[in-house]
ROPA-936297 format. One record per residue (C-alpha): x, z, y; residue in three letters. Coordinates in steps of 0.05 Angstrom, whole numbers, plus 32768, in hexadecimal, padded with zeros to 4 digits. Layout:
BEGIN
XZYALA
...
! end
This chain:
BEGIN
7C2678E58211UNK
7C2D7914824BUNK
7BED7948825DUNK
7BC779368293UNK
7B8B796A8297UNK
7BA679AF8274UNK
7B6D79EC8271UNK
7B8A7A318257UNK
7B6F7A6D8246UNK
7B2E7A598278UNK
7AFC7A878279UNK
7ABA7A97829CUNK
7A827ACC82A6UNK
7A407ADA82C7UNK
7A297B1A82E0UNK
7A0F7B4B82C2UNK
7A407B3E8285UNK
7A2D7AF68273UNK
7A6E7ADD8250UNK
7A647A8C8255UNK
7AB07A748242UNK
7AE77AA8822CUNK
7B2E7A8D821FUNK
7B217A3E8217UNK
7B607A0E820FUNK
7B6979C5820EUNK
7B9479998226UNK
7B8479508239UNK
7BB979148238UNK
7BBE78D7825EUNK
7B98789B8244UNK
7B7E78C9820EUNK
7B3378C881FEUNK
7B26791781F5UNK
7AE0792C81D4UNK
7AC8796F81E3UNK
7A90798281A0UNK
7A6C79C881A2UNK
7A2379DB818CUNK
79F279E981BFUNK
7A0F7A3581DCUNK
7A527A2281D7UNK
7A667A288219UNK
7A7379D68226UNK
7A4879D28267UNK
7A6D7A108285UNK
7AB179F5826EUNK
7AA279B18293UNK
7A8A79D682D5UNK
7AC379FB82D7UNK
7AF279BC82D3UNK
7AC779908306UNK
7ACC79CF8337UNK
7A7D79DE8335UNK
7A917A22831CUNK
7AC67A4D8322UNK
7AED7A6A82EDUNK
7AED7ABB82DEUNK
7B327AAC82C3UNK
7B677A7782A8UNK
7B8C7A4382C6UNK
7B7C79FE82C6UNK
7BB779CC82DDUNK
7BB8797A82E6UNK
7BF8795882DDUNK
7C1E79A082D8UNK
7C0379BD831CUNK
7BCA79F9831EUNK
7B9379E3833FUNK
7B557A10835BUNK
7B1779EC836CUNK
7AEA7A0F839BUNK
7AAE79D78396UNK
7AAB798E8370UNK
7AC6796D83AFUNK
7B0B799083A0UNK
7B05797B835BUNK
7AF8792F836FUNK
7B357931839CUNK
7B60794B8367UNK
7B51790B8343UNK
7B18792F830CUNK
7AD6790D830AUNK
7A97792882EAUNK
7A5F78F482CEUNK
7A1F792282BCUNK
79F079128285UNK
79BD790982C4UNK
79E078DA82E9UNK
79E378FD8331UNK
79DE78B48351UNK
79B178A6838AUNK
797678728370UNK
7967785983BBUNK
79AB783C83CCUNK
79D8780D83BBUNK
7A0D7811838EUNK
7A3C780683BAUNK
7A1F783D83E9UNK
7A227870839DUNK
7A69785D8391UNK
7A7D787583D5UNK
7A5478B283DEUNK
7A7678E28401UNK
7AB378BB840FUNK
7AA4787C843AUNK
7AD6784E8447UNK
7AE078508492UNK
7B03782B84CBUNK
7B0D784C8512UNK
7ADD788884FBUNK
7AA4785884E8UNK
7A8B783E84A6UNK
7AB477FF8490UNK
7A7B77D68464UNK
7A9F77A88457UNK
7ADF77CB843BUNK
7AA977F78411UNK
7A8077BE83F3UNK
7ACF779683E6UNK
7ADD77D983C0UNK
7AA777DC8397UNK
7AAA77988386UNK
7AF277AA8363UNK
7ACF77F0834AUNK
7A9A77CC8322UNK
7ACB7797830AUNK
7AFE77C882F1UNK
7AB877E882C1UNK
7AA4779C82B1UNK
7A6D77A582D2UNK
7A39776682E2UNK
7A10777B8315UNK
7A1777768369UNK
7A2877B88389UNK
79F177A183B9UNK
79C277B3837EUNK
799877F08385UNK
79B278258352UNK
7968782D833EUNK
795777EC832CUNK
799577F482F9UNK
798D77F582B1UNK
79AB78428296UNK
79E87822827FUNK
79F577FF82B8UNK
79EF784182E1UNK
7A1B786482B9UNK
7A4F782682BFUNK
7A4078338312UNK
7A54788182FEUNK
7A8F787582DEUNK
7AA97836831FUNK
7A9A78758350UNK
7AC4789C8328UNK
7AF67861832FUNK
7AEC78578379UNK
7B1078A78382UNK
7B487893835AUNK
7B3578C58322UNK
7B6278DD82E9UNK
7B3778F882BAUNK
7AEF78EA82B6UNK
7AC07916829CUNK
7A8378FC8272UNK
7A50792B825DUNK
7A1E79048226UNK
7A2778C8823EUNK
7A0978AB8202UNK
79C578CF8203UNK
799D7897822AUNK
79C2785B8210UNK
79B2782981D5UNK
79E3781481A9UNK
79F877CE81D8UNK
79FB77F88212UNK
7A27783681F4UNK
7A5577FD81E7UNK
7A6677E98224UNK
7A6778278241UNK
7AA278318200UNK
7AC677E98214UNK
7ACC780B825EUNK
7AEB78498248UNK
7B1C78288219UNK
7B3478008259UNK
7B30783A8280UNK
7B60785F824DUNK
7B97781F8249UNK
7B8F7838829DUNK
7BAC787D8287UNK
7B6D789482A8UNK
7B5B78D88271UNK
7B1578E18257UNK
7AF479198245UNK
7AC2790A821DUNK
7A867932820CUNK
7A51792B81D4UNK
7A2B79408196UNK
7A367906816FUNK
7A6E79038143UNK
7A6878B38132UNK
7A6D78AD817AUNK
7AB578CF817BUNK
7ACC78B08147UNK
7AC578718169UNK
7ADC788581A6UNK
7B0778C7819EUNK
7B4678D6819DUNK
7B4D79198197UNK
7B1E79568195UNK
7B11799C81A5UNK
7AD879C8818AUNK
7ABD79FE81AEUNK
7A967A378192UNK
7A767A7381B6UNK
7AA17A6481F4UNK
7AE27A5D81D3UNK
7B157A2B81BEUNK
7B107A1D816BUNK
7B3879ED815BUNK
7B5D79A3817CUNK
7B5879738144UNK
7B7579248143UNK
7B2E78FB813CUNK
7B5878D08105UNK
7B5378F280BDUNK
7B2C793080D6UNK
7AEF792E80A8UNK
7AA6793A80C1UNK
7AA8797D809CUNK
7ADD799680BAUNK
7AC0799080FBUNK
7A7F79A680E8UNK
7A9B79E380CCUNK
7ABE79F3810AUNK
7A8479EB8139UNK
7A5E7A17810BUNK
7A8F7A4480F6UNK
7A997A6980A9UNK
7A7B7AAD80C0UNK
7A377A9E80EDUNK
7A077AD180F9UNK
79C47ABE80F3UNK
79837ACE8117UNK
79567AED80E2UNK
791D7ABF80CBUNK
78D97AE780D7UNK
78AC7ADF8097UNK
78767AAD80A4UNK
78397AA68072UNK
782B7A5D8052UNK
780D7A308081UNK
77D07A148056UNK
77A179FD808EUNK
779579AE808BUNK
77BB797780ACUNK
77AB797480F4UNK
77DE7942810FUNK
77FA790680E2UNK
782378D78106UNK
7839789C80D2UNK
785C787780FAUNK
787378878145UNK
78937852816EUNK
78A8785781BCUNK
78E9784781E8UNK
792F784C81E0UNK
792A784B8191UNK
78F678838188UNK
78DA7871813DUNK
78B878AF811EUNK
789178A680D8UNK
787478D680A0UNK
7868791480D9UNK
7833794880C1UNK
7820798880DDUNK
77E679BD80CDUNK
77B779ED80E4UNK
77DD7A2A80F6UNK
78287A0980F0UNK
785C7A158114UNK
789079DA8112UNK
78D479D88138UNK
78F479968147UNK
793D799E814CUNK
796C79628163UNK
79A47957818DUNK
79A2794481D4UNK
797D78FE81DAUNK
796478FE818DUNK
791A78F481A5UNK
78FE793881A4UNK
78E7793281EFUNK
78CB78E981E8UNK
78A378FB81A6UNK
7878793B81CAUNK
7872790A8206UNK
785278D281D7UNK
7828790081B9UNK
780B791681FCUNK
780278D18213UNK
783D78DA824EUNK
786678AB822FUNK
785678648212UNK
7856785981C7UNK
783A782E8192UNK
7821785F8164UNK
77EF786C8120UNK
77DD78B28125UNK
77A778DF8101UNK
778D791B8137UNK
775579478110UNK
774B791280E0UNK
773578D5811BUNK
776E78A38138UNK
778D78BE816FUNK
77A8789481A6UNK
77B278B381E8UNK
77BD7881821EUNK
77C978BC8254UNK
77D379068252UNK
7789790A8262UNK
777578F18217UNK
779F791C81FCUNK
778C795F8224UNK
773F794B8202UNK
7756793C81C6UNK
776E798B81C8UNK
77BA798081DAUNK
77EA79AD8208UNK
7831799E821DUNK
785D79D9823FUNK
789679A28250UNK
78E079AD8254UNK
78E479B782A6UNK
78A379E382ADUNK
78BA79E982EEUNK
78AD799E830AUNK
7888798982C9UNK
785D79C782B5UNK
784679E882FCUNK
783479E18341UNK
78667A198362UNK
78437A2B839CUNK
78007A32837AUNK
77DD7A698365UNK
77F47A8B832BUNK
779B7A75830CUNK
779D7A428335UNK
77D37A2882FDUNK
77BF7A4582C8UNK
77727A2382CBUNK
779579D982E2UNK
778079BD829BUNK
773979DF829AUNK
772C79C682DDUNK
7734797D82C8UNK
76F9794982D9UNK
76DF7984830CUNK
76DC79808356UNK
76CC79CD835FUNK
76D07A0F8342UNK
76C17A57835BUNK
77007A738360UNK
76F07AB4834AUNK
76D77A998307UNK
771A7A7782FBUNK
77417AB3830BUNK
77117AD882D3UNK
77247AA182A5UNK
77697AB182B3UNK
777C7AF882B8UNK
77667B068268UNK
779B7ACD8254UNK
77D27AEC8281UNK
77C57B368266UNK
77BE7B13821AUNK
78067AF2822AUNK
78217B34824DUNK
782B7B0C828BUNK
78527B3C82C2UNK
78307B22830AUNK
78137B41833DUNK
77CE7B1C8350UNK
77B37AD98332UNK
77B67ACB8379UNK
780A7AC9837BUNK
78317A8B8378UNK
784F7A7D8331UNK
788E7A728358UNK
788E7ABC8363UNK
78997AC1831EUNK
78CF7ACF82E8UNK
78E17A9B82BDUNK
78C47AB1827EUNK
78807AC982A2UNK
787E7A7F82C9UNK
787E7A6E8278UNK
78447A97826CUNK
78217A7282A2UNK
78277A2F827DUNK
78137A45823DUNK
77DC7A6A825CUNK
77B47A2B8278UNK
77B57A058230UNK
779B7A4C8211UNK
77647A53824AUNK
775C7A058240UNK
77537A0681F5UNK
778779DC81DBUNK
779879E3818AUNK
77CC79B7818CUNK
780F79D481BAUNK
784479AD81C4UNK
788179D381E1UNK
78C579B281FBUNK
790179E781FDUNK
78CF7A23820EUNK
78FE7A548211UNK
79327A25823BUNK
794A7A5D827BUNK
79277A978254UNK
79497ADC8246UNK
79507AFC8206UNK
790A7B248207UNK
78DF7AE68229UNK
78F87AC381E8UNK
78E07AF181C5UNK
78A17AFC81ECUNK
78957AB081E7UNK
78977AA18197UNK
78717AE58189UNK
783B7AB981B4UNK
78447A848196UNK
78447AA2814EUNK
78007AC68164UNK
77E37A7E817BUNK
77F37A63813AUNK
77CC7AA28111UNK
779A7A908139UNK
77957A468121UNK
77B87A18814DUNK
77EB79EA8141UNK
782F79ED8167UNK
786379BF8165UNK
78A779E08188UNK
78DF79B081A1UNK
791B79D981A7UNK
796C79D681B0UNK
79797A19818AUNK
79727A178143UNK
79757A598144UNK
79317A638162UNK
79127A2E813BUNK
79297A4B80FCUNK
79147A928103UNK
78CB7A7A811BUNK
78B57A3D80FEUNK
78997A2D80BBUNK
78B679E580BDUNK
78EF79C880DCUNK
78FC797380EBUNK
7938795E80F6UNK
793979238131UNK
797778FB8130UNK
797C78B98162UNK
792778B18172UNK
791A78BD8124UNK
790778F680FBUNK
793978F080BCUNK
792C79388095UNK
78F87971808AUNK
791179BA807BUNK
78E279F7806CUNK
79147A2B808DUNK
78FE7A678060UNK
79247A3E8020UNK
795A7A1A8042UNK
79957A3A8070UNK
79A37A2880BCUNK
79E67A0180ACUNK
79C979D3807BUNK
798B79BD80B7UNK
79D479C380E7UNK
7A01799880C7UNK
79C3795980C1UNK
79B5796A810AUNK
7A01795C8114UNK
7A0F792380E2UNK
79C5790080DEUNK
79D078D1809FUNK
7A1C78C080AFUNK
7A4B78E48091UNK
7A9278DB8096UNK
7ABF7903806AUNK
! end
């Protein structure tokens, strides 16, 4: 079958000398089902930005249907007949699905809006994905599967060629991913091309035709899905020759249990049982995207419903609110500090003492700036005044910031989610010598992290989280990063 989407030799780099993508190559056919599979830091996002024209390339070529194309913006790319679905669907809650599906290119009639040709459109849209709901229907009030079915009818509604799915699976039960699959094999018999994107390799053998691993920016290897064994693949995402971040020594951890969690239970299949952690323990919780990591911290610090039997300090715990949990000693630094973990425009101690200051209607403000400065100078913060806004900050300093309230606060249990997300190479560093010093000094940390890397030079224990449960334990100072890898990769399904 013919090539519809062909990428050569694409490359692309960030100033100073960031190399993102260098030389990657695939070629996608008509009707063909294409997975893209790369660890984390493979260079996947980049190579998808390029395509859907929200980047522009350093070098390469990338042609559709023989012709070079150069997209300036994803409007371009849109024309040109490529659609991009993100793993956050960028669809519009408020409206209709109707008013989603033609976003940016209403159907009009004598330079007005033509309802009635749009809502007649998207009525053939949403039949063409199977779809059972009104495209009067707010897109909020939609189930996640049935806004990624409204995703995939916009992409329909621009006449696209190849569509572009990023994880589609990570929010999806099994029922739902299934439906989603039945619309892409119709889609296919359509010669419409997918590109296909995800971690899970049961998920491309049920769907895949063909796929291409990338590793540190480049191309690997194109293999046919059919009779390419799991350990093949595996071995070509991780490669024979890896270089590994040396693992710190760490002494035994022999302070008592803190947290035991028997059994965990919360949405979209979150089941966690056996989880133990102790006094002075560092454990890393490594898991693809949508394996539960995020949803497990949440539970613990009672943002997230759950049905849970937990031991904190020896009592039941059972935090109904983030509130129980920050008494009951608990700190989370979540995944978007930015919207999650600060107020911006606040004071830099205005921040830091948000936890301290809870149940209090007043404070002299030069007592909470004394309670803050000695945190900031013990965590090497770079700032000015306490009185600065923590938007004035650096990344890895705004970092500091969070940490800094749930030292100041008192917390012995830390929960962190992707810490070092956005950070450079020395705020990394900067960031689990902290958290290696809070540790020797008796608390409990539990780190929630996409590279293994991290997790395995600095923690003393690593779980493995695969689909909402936790399926192995690995003490990383007697067992090497591609064994933890490849059941991070596989989970309990192995295909060879």
């Amino acid at each position: 079958m013919a090539d519809l989407l062909t990428i050569e030799n694409l490359s692309k780099r960030f100033p100073p000398n960031i190399v993102a993508l260098e030389q990657a190559t695939v070629s996608v056919r008509k009707g063909e089902v294409h997975c893209l599979l790369g660890a984390n830091g493979a260079g996947k996002s980049t190579f998808l930005k390029l395509i859907a024209g929200a980047l522009s390339p350093s070098g390469g070529e990338i042609c559709i249907e023989g012709h070079k194309v150069n997209f300036r913006a994803p409007v371009e790319a849109a024309a040109a007949g490529i659609s991009m679905i993100y793993q956050e669907l960028d669809l519009v809650p408020q409206l209709t699905v109707a008013e989603n599906l033609f976003l940016g290119h209403p159907p009009s009639r004598f330079g007005f809006l033509d309802k009635r040709a749009r809502r007649t459109r998207a009525v053939e849209a949403l039949a063409r994905v199977g779809a059972n709901f009104s495209p009067d229907d707010r897109v909020g009030s939609l189930s996640i599967a049935n806004q990624q079915l409204t995703a995939i009818a916009r992409s329909l509604t621009r006449d696209a060629k190849v569509i572009i799915m990023d994880e589609p699976s990570a929010a999806l039960n099994e029922t739902e991913l299934e439906a989603v699959f039945r619309v892409i094999r119709e889609l296919t018999a359509q010669d419409v091309a997918i590109l296909y994107v995800s971690h899970r390799l049961g998920e491309l053998r049920e769907i895949g035709d063909r796929v291409t691993v990338l590793r540190g920016g480049r191309t690997i290897e194109t293999f046919d899905v059919d009779g390419t064994p799991d350990s093949a693949l595996v071995e070509a995402i991780l490669g024979r020759d890896r270089a590994f971040v040396e693992r710190r020594e760490r002494p035994p951890v022999t302070g008592e249990v803190v947290l035991s969690v028997e059994r965990l239970k919360g949405p979209q299949g979150l089941d966690i049982r056996g989880f133990e952690l102790r006094r002075g323990e560092i454990a890393g919780l490594t898991g693809l995207n949508g394996s539960g990591r995020t949803s497990f911290l949440r539970s613990l610090f009672g943002a997230q419903q759950c049905e849970a039997e937990m031991i904190l300090h020896g009592r039941s715990y059972a935090p109904g609110t983030p509130r129980d949990a920050i008494r009951a000693g608990l700190g989370l630094v979540p995944e978007s500090r930015k919207t999650e973990g600060l107020i911006l425009d606040a004071p830099i101690y205005r921040n830091a003492t948000l936890p301290t200051m809870q149940g209090r209607f007043w404070a002299r403000h030069g007592d909470l700036k004394a309670r803050t400065e000695p945190v900031l100078k013990q965590l090497s913060t770079k700032y000015g005044a306490p009185e600065q806004k923590v938007i004035q900050l650096s990344g890895g300093n705004q970092q500091k910031v969070v940490l800094a309230k749930w030292i100041i606060k008192g917390a012995d249990l830390l929960l962190l989610d992707e810490p070092s997300r956005g950070l450079d190479i020395g705020a990394k560093a900067d960031l689990y010598r902290l958290v290696s010093e809070l540790a020797a000094n008796g608390a409990a940390v539990i780190v929630a992290s996409s590279e293994l890397e991290e997790l395995y030079a600095a923690c003393d224990t690593i779980w493995v989280f695969h689909e909402g449960r936790n399926i192995a334990r690995f003490d990383p100072a007697t067992t090497d990063q591609d064994t933890i890898l490849k059941h991070q990769i596989l989970g309990e399904h192995h295909h060879d």
